[in-house]
C-alpha positions in Angstrom: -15.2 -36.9 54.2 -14.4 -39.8 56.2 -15.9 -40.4 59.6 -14.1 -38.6 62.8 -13.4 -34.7 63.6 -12.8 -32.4 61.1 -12.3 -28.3 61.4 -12.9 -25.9 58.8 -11.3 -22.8 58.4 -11.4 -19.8 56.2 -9.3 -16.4 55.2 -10.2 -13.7 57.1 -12.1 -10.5 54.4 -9.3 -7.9 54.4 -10.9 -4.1 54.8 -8.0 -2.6 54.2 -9.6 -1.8 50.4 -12.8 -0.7 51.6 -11.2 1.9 54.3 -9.1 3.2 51.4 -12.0 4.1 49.4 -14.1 5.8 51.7 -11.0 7.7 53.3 -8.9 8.1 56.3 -12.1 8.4 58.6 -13.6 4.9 58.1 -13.0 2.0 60.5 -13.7 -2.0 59.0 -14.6 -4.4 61.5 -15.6 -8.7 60.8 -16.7 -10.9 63.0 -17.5 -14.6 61.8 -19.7 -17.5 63.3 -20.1 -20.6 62.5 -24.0 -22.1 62.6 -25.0 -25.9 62.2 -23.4 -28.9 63.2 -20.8 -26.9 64.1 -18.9 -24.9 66.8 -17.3 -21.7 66.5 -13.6 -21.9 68.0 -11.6 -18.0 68.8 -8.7 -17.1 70.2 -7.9 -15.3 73.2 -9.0 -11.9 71.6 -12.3 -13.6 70.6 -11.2 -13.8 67.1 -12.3 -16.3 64.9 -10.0 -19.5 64.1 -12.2 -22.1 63.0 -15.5 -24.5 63.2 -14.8 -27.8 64.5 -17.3 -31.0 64.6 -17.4 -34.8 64.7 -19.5 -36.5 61.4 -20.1 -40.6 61.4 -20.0 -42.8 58.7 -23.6 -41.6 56.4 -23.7 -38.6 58.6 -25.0 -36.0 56.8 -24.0 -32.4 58.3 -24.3 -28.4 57.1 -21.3 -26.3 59.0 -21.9 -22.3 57.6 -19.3 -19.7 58.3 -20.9 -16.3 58.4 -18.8 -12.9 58.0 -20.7 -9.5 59.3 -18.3 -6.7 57.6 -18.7 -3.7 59.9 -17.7 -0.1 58.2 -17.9 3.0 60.4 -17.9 6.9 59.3 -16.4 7.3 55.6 -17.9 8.9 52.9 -19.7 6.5 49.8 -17.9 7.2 46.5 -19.8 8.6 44.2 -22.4 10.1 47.0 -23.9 13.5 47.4 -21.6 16.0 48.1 -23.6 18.5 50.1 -27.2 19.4 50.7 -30.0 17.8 48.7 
C-alpha cells in the first residue's frame, strides 16, 4: 500500500436467507464498525459505508470491520416443536 489515505469497504451480509428459514416472523438486522487505525464512515441513516485512514511510508496499521447479525423472533430449524 503506498503511503497517503486509503478507505476500505466491504459487501454488506444479506439476511434475506436467514429470514427465509426461520419464517415470516423473523427480522435480520447488521450493524458494522470499524476498530484500529481506522474510522468508521455512515451515511445519513447511520449505515455503514466504509473505514477510512492515512498510513506513511513503513507505517504499519490493523483496520478490522466487524458485522453484529441481529435476528429477532423466528423459529430454529430443526428445534423442539412443543413442550420438553
Amino acid at each position: 500500500m503506498y503511503p497517503g489515505k486509503y478507505a476500505i469497504s466491504e459487501t454488506l451480509f444479506d439476511t434475506t436467507n436467514l429470514e427465509n428459514q426461520l419464517g415470516e416472523t423473523t427480522t435480520g438486522t447488521v450493524s458494522t464498525t470499524a476498530t484500529g487505525d481506522c474510522t468508521s464512515q455512515f451515511n445519513y441513516l447511520d449505515v455503514f459505508q466504509n473505514a477510512t485512514g492515512t498510513i506513511t511510508n513503513g507505517d504499519y496499521q490493523r483496520c478490522e470491520i466487524i458485522d453484529t447479525i441481529g435476528i429477532t423472533s423466528g423459529v430454529v430449524p430443526g428445534g423442539p416443536v412443543g413442550p420438553v
